[in-house]
C-alpha positions in Angstrom: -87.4 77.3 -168.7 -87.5 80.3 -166.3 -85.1 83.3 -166.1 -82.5 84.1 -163.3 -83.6 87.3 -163.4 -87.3 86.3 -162.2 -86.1 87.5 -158.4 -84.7 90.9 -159.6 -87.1 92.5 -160.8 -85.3 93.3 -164.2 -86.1 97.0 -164.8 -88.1 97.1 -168.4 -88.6 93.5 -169.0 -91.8 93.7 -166.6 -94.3 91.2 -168.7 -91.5 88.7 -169.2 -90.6 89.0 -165.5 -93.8 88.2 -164.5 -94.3 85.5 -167.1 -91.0 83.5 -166.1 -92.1 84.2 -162.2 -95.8 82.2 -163.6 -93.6 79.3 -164.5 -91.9 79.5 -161.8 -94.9 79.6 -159.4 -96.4 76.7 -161.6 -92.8 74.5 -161.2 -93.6 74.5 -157.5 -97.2 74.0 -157.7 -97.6 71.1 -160.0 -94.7 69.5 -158.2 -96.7 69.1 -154.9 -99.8 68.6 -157.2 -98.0 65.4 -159.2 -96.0 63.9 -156.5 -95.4 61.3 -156.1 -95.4 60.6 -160.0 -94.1 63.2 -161.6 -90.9 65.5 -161.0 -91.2 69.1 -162.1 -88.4 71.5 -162.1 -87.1 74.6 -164.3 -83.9 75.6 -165.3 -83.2 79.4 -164.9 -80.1 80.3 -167.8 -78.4 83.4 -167.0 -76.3 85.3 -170.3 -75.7 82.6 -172.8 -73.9 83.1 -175.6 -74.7 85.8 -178.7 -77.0 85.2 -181.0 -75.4 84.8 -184.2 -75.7 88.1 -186.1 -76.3 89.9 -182.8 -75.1 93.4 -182.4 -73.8 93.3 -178.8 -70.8 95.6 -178.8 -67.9 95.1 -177.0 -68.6 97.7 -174.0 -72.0 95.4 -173.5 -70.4 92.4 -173.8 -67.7 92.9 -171.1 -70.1 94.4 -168.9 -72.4 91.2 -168.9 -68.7 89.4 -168.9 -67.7 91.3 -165.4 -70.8 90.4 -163.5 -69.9 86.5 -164.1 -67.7 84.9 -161.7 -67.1 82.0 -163.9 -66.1 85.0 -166.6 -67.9 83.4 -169.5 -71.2 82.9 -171.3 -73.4 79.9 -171.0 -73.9 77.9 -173.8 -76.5 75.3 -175.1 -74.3 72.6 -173.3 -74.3 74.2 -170.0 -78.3 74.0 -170.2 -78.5 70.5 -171.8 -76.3 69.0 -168.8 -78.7 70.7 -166.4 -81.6 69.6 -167.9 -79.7 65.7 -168.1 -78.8 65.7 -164.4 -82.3 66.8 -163.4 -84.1 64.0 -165.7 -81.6 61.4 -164.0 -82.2 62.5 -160.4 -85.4 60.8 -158.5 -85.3 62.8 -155.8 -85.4 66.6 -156.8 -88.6 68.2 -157.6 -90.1 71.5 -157.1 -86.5 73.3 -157.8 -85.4 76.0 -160.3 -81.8 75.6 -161.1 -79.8 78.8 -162.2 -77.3 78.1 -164.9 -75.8 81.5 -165.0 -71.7 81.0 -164.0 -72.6 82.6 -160.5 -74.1 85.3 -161.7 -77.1 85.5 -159.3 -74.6 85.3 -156.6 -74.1 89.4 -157.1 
């Protein structure tokens, strides 16, 4: 798992920028490394839903909300089908897919 944020540069989250931007260099080098073999990719979430007994308030909440086209948050299904269609596929390897309703699109 990577972040969709690893491109940004998310301001105050440097050391777990540049620890998802290490996997991510690490998803395209051991996919050249273990081809033909092996298939290595990452999944990049964007906002997925609350933690239970999270404090987001509303105001922070719609805010993440209005930069979603989809207009909702992930959730643990919208990973688990990524992660599914890229352990069926033979012929992707080296990619990071963003599961984030569009949000990176902004």
């Amino acid at each position: 798992m990577t972040d969709m944020n690893v491109g940004r540069g998310l301001a105050k989250f440097s050391i777990y920028t540049a620890a998802k931007g290490g996997l991510l260099a690490a998803t395209k080098v051991l996919a050249r490394e273990l081809a033909p073999d092996v298939r290595v990719n990452a999944v990049a979430p964007g906002a997925i839903l609350e933690p239970p007994g999270s404090s987001w308030s509303e105001e922070v909440k719609n805010k993440i909300l209005s930069a979603i086209p989809l207009g909702r948050l992930g959730t643990e299904k919208d990973i688990a089908g990524t992660v599914k269609f890229l352990v069926d596929s033979e012929y992707i390897t080296g990619q990071a897919i963003n599961v984030d309703g569009g949000r990176s699109l902004l």
